[in-house]
C-alpha positions as CSV (number, residue, x, y, z in Angstrom):
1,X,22.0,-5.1,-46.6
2,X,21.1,-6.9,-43.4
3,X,18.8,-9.5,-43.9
4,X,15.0,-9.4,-42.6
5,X,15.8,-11.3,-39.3
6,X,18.5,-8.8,-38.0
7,X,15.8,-5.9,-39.0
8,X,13.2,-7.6,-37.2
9,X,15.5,-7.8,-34.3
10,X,16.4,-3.9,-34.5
11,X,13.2,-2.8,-34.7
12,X,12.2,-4.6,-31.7
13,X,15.2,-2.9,-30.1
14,X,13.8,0.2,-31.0
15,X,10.7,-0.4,-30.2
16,X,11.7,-1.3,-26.4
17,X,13.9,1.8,-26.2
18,X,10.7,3.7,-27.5
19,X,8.6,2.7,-24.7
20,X,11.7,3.5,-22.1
21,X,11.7,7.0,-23.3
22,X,7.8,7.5,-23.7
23,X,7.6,6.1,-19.7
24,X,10.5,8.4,-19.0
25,X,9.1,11.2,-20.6
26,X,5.4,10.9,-18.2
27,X,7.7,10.3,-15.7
28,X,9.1,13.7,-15.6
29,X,5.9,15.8,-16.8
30,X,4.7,14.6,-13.7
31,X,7.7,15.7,-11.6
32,X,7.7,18.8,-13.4
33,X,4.4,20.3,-12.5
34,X,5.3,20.4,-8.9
35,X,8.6,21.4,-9.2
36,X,7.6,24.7,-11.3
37,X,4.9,25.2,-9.1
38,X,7.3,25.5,-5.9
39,X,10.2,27.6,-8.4
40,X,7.3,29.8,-8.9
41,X,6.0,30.2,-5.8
42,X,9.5,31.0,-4.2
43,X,10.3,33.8,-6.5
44,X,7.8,36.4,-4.7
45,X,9.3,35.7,-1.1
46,X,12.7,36.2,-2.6
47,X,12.1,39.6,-4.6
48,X,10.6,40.6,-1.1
49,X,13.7,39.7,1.0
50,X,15.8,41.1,-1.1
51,X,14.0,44.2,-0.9
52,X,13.6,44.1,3.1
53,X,17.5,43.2,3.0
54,X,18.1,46.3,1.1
55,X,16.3,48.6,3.5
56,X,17.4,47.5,6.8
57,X,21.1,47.4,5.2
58,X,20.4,50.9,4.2
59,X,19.5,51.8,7.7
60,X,21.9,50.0,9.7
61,X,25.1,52.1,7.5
62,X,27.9,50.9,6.0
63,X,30.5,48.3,8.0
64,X,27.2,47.4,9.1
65,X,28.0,43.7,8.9
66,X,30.8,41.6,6.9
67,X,28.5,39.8,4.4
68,X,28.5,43.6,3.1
69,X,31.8,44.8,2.8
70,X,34.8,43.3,0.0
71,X,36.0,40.0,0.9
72,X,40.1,39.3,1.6
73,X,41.9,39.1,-1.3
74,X,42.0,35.5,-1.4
75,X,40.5,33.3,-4.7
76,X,36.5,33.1,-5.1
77,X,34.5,30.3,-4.3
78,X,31.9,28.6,-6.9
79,X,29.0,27.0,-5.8
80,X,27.8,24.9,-8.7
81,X,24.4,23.3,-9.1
82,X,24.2,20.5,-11.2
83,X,22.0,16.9,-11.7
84,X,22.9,13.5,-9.7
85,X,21.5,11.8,-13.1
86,X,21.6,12.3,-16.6
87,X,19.6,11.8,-19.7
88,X,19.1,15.9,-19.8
89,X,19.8,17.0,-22.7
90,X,22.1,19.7,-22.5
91,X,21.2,20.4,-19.0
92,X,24.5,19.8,-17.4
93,X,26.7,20.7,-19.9
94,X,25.6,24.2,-20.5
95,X,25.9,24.7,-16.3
96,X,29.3,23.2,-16.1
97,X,30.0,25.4,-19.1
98,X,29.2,28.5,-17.3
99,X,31.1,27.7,-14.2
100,X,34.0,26.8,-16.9
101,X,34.0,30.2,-18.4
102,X,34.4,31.7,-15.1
103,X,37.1,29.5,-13.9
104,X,38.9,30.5,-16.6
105,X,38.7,34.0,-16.5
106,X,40.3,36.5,-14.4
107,X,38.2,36.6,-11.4
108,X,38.5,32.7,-11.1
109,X,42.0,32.3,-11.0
110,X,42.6,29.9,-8.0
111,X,39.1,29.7,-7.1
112,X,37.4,26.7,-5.1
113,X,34.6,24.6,-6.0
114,X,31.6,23.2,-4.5
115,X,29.9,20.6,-6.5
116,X,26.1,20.0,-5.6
117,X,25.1,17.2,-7.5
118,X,26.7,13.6,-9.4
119,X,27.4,15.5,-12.7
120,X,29.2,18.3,-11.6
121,X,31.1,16.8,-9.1
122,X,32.5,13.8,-11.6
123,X,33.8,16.6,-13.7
124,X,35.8,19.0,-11.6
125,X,37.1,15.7,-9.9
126,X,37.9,14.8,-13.7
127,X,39.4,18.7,-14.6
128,X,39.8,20.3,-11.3
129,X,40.3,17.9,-8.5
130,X,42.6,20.2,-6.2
131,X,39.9,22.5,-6.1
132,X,36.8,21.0,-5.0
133,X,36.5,21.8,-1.2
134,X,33.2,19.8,-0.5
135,X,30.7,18.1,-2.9
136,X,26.8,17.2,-2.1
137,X,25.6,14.5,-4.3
138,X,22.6,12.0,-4.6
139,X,20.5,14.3,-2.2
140,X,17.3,16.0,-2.4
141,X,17.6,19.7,-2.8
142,X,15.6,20.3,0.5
143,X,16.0,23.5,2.8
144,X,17.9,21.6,4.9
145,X,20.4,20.9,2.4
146,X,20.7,24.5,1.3
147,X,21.2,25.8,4.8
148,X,24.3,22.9,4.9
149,X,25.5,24.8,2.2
150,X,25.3,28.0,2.5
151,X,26.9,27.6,6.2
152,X,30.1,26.1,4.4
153,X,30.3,28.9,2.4
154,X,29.4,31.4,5.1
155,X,31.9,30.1,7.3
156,X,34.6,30.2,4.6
157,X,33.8,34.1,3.7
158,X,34.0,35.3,7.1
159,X,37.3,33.0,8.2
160,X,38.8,34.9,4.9
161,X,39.4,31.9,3.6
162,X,38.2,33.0,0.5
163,X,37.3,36.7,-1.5
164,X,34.0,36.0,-2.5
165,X,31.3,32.9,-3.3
166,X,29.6,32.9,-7.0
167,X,26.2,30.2,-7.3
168,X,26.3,28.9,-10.8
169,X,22.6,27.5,-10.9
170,X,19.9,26.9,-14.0
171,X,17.0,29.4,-14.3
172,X,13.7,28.1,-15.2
173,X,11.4,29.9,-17.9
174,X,9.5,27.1,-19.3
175,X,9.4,23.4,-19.9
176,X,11.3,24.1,-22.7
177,X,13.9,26.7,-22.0
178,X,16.1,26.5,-19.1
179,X,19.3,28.7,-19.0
180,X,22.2,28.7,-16.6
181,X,23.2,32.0,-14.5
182,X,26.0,33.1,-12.7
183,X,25.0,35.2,-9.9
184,X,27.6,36.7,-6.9
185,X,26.2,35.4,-3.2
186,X,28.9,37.1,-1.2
187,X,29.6,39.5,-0.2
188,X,25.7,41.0,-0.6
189,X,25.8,43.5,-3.3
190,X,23.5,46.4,-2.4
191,X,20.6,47.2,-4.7
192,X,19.9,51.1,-5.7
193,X,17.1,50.6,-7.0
194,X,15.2,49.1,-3.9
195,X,17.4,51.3,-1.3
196,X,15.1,53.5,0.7
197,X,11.9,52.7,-1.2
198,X,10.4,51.6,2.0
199,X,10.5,53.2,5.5
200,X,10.5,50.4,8.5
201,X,10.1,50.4,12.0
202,X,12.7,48.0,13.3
203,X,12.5,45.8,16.3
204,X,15.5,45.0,17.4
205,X,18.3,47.7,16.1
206,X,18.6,47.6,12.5
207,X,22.3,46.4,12.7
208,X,21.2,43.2,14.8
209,X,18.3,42.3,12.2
210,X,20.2,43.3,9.5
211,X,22.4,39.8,10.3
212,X,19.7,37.7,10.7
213,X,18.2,38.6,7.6
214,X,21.8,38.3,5.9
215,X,21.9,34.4,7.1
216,X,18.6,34.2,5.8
217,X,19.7,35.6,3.0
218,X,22.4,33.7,1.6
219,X,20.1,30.2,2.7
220,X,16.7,31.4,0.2
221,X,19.3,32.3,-2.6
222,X,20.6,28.9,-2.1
223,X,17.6,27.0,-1.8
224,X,15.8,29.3,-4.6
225,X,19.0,28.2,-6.8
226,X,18.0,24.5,-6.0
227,X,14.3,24.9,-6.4
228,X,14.5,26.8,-10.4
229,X,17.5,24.0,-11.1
230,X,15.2,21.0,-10.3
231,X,12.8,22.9,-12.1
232,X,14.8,22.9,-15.0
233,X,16.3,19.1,-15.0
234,X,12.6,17.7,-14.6
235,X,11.9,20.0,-18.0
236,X,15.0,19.5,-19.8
237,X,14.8,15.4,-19.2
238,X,11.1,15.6,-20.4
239,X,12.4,17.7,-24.1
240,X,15.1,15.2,-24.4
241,X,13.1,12.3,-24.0
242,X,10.2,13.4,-26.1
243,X,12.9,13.9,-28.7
244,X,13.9,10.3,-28.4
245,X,10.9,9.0,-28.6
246,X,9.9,10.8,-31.6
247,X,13.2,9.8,-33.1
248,X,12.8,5.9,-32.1
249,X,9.7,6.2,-34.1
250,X,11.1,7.6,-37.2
251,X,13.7,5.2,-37.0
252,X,10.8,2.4,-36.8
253,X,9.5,3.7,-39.8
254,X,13.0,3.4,-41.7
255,X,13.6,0.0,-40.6
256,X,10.5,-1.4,-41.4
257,X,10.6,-0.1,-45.0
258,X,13.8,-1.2,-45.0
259,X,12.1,-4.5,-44.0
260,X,8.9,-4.3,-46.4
261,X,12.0,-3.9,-49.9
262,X,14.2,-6.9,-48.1
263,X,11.0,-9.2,-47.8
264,X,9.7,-8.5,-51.4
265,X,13.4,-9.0,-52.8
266,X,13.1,-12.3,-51.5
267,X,9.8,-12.8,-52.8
268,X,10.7,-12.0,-56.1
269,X,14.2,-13.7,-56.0
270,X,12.0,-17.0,-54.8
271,X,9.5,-16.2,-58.0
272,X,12.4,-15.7,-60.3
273,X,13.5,-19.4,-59.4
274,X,10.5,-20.7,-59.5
275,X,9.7,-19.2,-63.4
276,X,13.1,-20.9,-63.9
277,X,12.5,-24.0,-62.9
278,X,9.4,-24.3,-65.0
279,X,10.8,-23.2,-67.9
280,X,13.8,-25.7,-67.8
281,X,11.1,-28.1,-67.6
282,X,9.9,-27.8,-70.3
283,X,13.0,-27.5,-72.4
């Protein structure tokens, strides 16, 4: 049993490692609640681009534009969206899961990487290092960024370099449940459901708007992706480090009982010695 001086010294540890968590833990909250509140407030202009994009691609026919027709048969690309840091929980695993099972699987075979973000990029560079064509790592998911990206990727599917781009990203539901999709970016699948629900008048030609709208596309589902994944790290962090903290205290607890029944055997090994003593005395 260790004796009271080394539990002293662990439950400072502890103790110190509480208050990391606890500050940790604020830390995030406070990062969180703006970075719901622009995931949230994205998802309407999205849903409404998608359905514009529908319309106009509706309008403008078939071989209207490439980002709409099957890609050359050539391997898919994978854009995954991960964390620079971690201390997440199972925030990056369960992404770089996803984008594993994919990999893997038939429609993978051969395909290319892009890493956004520390995590991700350490291990496909780990597992996969001839297939990571660009990475993007310790910077802000701004527009900016997205747009960097997306015109990588753009440029790839319309050289033919590759048959198709996938986005593995996190979806954001709550602070305490984030999940990771795979969606497919290019080419554009059409939509039935949204497909001649609204009549436009278009200025220019359909076929000229229809690929502005496609660049703009590809960018919002990009920067959308980036928006619901910081979301999601800033709300997985802050569940991982309230678990912490909660366990750090019930560890507190354990040690100092452990403490308390170290400090009273000494007591009563010191009483013991002491009865002794007297009684040898007065033998």
């Amino acid at each position: 049993m260790p004796n009271l001086k080394q539990t002293r010294k662990r439950i400072a540890s502890v103790r110190s490692t509480q208050q990391i968590t606890k500050a940790m833990k604020m830390v995030s909250a406070a990062k969180l609640r703006r970075a719901q509140e622009a995931a949230e407030k994205a998802r309407p202009y999205g849903t409404r681009l998608n359905e514009l994009l529908a319309s106009v691609a509706a309008s403008a026919g078939d071989g209207s534009h490439p980002f709409l027709e099957p890609g050359a048969a050539k391997p898919a690309e994978l854009v995954v969206v991960t964390s620079d840091r971690g201390l997440c929980g199972g925030y990056n695993t369960n992404l770089i899961k996803t984008a594993e099972i994919f990999l893997r699987s038939e429609a993978g075979q051969g395909a290319t990487v892009v890493a956004c973000g520390r995590r991700g990029d350490d291990y496909f560079r780990r597992h996969y290092p001839q297939r990571i064509t660009a990475h993007f790592i310790n910077q802000p998911y701004t527009l900016a960024l997205a747009r960097e990206v997306a015109a990588l990727v753009s440029k790839r599917f319309r050289e033919h370099e590759v048959g198709s781009v996938h986005l593995v990203s996190s979806k954001f539901r709550s602070a305490i449940s984030q999940f990771p999709v795979r969606e497919q970016l290019l080419p554009v699948e059409r939509s039935a459901e949204t497909e001649g629900n609204a009549e436009y008048l278009f200025e220019p030609e359909a076929a000229e708007l229809l690929g502005t709208l496609l660049e703009r596309y590809v960018d919002t589902k990009i920067f959308q992706a980036f928006l619901e994944s910081t979301a999601s790290e800033h709300g997985a962090r802050m569940t991982a480090m309230d678990s912490a903290t909660r366990n750090a205290s019930d560890m507190i607890e354990r040690l100092t009982l452990q403490m308390n029944r170290a400090r009273q055997a000494t007591i009563t090994t010191e009483l013991m010695e002491i009865v002794g003593g007297a009684e040898a005395l007065k033998g």
